[in-house]
N, CA, C and O atoms as a DFTB+ gen file, in Angstrom:
364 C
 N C O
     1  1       0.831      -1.183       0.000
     2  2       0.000       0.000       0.000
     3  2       0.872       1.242       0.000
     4  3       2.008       1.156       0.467
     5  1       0.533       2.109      -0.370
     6  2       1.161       3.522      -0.748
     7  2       1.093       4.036       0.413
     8  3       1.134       3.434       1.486
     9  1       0.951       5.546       0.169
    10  2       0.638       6.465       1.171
    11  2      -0.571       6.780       1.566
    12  3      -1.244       6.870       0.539
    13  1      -1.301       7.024       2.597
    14  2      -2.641       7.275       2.969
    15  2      -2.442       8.883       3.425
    16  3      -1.611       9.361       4.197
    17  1      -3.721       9.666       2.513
    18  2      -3.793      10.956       2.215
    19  2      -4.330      11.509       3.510
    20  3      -4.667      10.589       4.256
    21  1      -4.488      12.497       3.934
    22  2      -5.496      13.126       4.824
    23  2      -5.559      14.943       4.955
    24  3      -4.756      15.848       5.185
    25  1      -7.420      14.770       4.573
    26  2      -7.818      16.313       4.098
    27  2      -8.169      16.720       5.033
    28  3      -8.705      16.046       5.912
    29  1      -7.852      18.534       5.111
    30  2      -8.997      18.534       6.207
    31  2     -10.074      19.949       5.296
    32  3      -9.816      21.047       4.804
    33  1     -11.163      19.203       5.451
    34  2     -12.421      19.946       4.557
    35  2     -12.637      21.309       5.593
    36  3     -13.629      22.031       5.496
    37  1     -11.838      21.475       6.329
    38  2     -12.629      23.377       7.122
    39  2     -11.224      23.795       6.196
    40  3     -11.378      24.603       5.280
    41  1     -10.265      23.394       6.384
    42  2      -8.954      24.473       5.266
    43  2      -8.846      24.147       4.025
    44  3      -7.863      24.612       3.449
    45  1      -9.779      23.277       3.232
    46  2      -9.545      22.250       2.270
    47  2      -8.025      22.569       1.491
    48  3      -7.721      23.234       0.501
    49  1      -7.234      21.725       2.483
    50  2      -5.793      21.858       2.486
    51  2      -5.368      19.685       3.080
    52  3      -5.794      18.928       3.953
    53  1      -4.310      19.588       1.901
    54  2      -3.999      18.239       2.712
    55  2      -3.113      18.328       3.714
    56  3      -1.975      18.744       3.496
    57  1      -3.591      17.885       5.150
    58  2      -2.828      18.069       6.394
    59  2      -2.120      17.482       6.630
    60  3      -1.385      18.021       7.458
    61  1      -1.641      15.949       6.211
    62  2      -1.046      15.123       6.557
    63  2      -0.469      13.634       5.955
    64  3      -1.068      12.769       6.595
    65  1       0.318      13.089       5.123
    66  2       0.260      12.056       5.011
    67  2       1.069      10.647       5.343
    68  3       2.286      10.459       5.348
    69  1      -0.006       9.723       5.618
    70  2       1.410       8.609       6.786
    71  2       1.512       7.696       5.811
    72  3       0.693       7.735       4.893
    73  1       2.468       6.773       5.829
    74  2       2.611       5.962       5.108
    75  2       2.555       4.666       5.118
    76  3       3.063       3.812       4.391
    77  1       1.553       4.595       6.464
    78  2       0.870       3.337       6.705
    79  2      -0.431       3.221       7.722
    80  3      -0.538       3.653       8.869
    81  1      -0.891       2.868       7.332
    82  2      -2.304       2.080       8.448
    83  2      -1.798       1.859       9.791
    84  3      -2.377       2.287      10.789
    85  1      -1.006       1.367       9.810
    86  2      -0.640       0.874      10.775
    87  2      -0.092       2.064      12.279
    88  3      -0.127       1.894      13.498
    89  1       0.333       3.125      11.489
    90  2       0.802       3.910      12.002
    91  2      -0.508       5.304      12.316
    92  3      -0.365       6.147      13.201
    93  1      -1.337       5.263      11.662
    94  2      -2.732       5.999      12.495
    95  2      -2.959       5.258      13.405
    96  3      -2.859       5.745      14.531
    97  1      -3.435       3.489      13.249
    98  2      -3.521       2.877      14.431
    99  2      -3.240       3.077      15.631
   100  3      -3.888       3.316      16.651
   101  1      -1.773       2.898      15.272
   102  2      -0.807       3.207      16.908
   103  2      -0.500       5.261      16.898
   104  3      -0.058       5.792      17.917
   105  1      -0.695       5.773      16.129
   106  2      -0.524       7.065      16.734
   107  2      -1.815       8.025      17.021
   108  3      -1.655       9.019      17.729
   109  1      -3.051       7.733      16.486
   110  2      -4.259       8.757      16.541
   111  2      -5.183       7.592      16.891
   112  3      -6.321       8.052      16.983
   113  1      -5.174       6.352      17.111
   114  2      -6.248       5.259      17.974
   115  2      -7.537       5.219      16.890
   116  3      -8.733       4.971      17.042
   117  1      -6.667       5.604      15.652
   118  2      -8.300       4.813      15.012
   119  2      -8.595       3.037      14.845
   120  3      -7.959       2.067      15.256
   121  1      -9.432       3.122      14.316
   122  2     -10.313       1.426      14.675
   123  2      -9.956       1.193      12.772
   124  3     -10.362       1.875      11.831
   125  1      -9.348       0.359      12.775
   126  2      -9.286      -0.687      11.497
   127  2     -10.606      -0.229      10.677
   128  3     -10.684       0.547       9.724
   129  1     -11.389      -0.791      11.199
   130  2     -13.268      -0.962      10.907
   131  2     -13.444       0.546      10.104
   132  3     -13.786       0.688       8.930
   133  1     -13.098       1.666      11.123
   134  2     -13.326       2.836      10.821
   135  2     -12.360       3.578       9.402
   136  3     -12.743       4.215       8.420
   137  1     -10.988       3.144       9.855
   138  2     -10.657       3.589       8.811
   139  2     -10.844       3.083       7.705
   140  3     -11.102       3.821       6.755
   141  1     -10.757       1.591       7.530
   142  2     -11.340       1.370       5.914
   143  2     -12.419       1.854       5.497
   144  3     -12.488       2.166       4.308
   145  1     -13.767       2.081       6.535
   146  2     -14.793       2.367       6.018
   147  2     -14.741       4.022       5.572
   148  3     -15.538       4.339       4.688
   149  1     -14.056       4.853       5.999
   150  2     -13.663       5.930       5.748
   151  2     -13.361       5.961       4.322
   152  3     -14.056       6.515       3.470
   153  1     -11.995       5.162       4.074
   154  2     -11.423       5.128       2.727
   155  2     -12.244       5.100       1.616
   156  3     -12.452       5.921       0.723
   157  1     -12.758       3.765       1.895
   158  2     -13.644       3.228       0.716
   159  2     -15.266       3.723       0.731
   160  3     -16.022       3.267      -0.128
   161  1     -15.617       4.400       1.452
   162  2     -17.540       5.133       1.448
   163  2     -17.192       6.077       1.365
   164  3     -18.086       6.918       1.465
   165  1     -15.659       6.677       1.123
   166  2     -15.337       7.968       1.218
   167  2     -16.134       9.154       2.378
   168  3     -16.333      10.346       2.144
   169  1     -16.432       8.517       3.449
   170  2     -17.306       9.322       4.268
   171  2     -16.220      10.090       5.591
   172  3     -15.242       9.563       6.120
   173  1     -16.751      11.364       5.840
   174  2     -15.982      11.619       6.498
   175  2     -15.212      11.049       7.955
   176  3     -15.814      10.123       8.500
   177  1     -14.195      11.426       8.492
   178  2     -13.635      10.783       9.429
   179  2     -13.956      12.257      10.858
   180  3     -13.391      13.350      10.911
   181  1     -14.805      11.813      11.612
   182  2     -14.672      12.956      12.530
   183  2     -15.247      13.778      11.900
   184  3     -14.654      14.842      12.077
   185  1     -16.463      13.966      10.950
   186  2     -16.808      14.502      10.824
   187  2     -16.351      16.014      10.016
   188  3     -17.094      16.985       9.874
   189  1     -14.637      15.869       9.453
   190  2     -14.090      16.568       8.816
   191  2     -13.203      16.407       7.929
   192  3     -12.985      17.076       6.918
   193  1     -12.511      15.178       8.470
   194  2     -11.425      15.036       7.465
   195  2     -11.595      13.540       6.551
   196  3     -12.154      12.501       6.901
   197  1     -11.019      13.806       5.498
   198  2     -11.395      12.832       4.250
   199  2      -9.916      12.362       4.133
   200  3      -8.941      13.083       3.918
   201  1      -9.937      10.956       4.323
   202  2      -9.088       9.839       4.325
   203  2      -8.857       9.204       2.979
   204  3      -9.784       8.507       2.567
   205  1      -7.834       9.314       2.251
   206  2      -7.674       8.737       0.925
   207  2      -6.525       8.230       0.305
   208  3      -5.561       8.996       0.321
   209  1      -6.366       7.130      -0.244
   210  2      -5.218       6.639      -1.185
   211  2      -4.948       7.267      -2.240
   212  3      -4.541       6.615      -3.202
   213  1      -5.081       8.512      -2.332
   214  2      -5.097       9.001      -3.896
   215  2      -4.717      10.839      -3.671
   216  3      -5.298      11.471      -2.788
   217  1      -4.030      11.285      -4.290
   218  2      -3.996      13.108      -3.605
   219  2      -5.410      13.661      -4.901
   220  3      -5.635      13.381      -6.078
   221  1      -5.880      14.288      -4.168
   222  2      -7.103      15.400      -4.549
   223  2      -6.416      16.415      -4.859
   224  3      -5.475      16.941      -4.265
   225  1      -7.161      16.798      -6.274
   226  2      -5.999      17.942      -6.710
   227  2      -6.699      19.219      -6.150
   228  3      -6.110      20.260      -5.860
   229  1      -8.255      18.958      -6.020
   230  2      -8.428      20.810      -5.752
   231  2      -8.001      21.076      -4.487
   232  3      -8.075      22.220      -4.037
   233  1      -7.337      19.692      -3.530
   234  2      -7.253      20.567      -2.108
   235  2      -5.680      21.007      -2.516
   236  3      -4.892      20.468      -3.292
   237  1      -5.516      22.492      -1.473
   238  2      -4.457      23.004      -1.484
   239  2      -3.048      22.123      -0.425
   240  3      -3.399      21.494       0.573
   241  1      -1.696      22.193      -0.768
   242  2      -0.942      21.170      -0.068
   243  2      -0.233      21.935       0.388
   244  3       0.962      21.751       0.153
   245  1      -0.634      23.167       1.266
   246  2       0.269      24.446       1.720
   247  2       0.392      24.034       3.257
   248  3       1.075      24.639       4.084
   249  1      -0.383      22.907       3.496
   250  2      -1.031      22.919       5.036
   251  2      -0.012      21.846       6.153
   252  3       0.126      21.919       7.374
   253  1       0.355      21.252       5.539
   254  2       1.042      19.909       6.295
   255  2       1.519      20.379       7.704
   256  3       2.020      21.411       8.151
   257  1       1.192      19.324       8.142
   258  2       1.466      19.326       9.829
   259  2       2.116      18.397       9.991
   260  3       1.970      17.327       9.401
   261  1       3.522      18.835      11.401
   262  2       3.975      17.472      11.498
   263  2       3.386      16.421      12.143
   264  3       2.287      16.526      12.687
   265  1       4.131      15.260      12.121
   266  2       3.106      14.176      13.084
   267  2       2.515      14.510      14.396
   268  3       1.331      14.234      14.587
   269  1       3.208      15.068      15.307
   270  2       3.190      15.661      16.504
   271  2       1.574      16.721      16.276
   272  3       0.426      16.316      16.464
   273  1       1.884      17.739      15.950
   274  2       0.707      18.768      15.484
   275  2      -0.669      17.512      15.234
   276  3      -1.667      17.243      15.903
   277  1      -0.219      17.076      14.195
   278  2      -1.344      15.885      13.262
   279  2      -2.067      14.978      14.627
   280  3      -3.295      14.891      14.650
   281  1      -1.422      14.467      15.495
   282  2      -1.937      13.542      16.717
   283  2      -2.426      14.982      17.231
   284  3      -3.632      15.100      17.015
   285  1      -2.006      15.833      17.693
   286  2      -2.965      16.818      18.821
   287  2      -4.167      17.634      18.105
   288  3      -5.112      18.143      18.707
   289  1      -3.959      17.660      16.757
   290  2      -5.142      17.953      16.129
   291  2      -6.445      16.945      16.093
   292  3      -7.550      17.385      16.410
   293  1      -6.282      15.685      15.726
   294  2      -7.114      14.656      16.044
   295  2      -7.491      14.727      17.511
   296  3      -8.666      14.912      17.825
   297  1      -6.538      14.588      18.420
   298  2      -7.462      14.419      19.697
   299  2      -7.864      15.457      19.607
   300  3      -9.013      15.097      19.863
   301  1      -7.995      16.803      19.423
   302  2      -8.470      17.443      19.869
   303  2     -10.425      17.722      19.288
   304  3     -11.554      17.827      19.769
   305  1      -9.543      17.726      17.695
   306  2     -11.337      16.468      17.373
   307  2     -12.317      15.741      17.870
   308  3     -13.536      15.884      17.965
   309  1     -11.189      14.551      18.311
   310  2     -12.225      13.734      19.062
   311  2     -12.726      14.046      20.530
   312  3     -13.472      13.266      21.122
   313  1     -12.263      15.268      21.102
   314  2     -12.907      15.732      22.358
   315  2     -14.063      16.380      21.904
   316  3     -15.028      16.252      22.658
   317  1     -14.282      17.178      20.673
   318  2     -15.234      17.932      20.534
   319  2     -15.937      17.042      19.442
   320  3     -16.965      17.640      19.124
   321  1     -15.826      15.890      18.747
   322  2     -16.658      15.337      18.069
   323  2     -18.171      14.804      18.885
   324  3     -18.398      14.111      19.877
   325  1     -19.152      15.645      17.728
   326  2     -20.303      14.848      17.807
   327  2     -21.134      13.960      16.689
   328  3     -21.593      14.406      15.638
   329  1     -21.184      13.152      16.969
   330  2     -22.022      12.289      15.577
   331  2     -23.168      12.949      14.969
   332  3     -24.220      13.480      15.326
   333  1     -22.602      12.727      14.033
   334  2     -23.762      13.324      13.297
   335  2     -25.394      12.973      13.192
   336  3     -26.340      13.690      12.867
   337  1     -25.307      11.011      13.767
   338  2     -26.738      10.626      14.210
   339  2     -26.162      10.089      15.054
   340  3     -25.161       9.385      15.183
   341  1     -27.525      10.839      16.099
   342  2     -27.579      10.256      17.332
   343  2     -27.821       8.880      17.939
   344  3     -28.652       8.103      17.467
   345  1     -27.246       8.670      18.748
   346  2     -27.314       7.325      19.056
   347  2     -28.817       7.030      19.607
   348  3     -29.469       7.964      20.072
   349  1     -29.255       5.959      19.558
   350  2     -30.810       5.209      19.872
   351  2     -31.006       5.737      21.559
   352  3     -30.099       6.098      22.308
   353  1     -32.139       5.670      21.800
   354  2     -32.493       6.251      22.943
   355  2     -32.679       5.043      23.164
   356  3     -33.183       4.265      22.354
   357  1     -32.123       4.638      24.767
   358  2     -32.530       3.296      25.523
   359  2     -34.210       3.699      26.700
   360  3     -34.680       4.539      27.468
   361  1     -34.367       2.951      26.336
   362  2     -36.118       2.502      27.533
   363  2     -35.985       1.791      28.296
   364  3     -36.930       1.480      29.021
């Protein structure tokens, strides 16, 4: 596998790219499950950023963050992430 892209749609600028799965895993705690489904439904990740094997030409590549920045930007995401559907109300 190549490189895995990552946009972020509020700067539509590419922020970041790792050069393995394996390494979001162990550095930003995403779920296998999640990221493929990201990749391939192309749906957003967190509600902002678009995960891809491929560079998008209209986003701008002025933006890159280092890894360091890239992990405290995600968590900081995922403190303020809300789903977009709500979870089932229990009875």
């Amino acid at each position: 596998m190549g490189p895995l892209y990552i946009y972020d749609t509020l700067t539509t600028s590419l922020i970041f790219i790792s050069e393995s799965k394996q390494w979001l895993y162990d550095s930003i705690g995403i779920h296998h499950l999640t990221l493929n489904k990201s990749i391939l439904n192309r749906s957003f990740y967190l509600n902002r950023f678009i995960l891809s094997l491929n560079a998008i030409d209209e986003y701008s590549e002025d933006n890159n963050l280092a890894s360091k920045e890239f992990i405290d930007l995600i968590q900081l995401m995922k403190f303020e992430y809300v789903p977009l559907q709500p979870t089932s109300k229990k009875y």
